[in-house]
N, C-alpha and C positions, 0 to 999 in steps of 0.2 A: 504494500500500500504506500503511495505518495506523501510525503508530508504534507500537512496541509499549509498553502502558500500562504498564510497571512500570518503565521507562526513564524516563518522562517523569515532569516531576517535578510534583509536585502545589501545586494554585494556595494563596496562603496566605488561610489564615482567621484573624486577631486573633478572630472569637467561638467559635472551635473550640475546646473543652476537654481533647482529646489525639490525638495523632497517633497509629493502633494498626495493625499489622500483623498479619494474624491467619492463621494457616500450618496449613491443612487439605487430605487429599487429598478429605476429600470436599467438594464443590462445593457442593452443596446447603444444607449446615451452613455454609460461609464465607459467602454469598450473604444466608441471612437473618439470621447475628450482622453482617453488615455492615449490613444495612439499622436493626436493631436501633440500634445505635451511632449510626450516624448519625442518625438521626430523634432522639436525645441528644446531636448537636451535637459530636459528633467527626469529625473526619479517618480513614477506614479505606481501607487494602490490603488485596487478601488474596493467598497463594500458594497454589498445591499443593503445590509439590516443595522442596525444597533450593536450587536454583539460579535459581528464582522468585526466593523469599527473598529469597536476598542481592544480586540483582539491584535489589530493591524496597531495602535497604538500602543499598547502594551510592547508590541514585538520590535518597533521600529521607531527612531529617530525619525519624526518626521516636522517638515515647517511651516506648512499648513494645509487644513481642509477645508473643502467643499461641502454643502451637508444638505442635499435636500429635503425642504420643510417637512415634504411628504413621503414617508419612504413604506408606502402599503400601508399597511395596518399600524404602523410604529410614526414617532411625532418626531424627526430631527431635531426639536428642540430641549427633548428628552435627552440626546447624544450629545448635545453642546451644553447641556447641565453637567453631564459626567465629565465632560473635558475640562468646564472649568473649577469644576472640586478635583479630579487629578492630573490634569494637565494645565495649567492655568498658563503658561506657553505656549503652549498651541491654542487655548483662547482667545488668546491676543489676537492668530492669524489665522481666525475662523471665517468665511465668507457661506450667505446662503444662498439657496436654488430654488427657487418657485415657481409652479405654473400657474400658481390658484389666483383669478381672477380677483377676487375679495379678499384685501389682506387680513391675513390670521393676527388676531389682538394680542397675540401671547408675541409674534413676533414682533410685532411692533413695539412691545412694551421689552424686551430682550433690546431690540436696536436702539432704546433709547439709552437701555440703563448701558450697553456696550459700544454701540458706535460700528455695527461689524456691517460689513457692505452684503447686499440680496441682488442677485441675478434675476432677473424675471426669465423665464423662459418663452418662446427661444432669446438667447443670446448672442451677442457679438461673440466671436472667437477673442477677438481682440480684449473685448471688456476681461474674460477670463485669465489672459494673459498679463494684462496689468495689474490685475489682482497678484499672480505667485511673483513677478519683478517684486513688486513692494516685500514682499514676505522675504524674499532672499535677501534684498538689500538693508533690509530693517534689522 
């Protein structure tokens, strides 16, 4: 049996420009912002769930996530509460993902008290990319 890939910890690159973690249930949408990123010379994970996540966080130096508000049945903003009780560093360089036409109150009231930037979807590629520069250079 294979280890499982979010355990394992990822090889280092000195010419990688950030380490990003990017938390979607849809697969499809993680699969090509990863490919994306990477072919720009980042380091990317991705989850689907909550317990991915912090699994991938647990297991890796990372410098920041991605977190879609909606991830199925589970709240991303349940997963940026756990980030910022154990990882309050990767807090910092939390950014969110939303399709939902009506903004959720709980996130608005998160971006007040944090100040963290939300993608609407669809998104620029670009917008996503000046999001991980800030993170690396910060």
């Amino acid at each position: 049996m294979e280890p499982d890939p979010l355990r394992r910890r990822l090889p280092s690159h000195g010419d990688a420009v950030a380490t990003v973690l990017y938390v979607d249930d849809e697969r499809a949408i993680s699969r090509a912002l990863s490919s994306w990123l990477t072919r720009r010379g980042h380091r990317v994970l991705t989850a689907s769930s909550i317990a991915e996540a912090t699994t991938a966080l647990e297991a890796n130096p990372i410098d920041g996530v991605f977190i879609d508000v909606r991830l199925g049945a589970e709240n991303g903003l349940e997963l940026f509460d756990w980030i910022v009780r154990n990882q309050p560093s990767v807090a910092k360089n939390a950014a969110f993902v939303t399709g939902d036409i009506i903004p959720d109150p709980k996130l608005q009231q998160v971006m007040e008290q944090y100040a963290r930037p939300v993608l609407a979807k669809p998104f620029e590629l670009s917008e996503l990319e000046s999001i991980v520069k800030g993170w690396h250079s910060a």
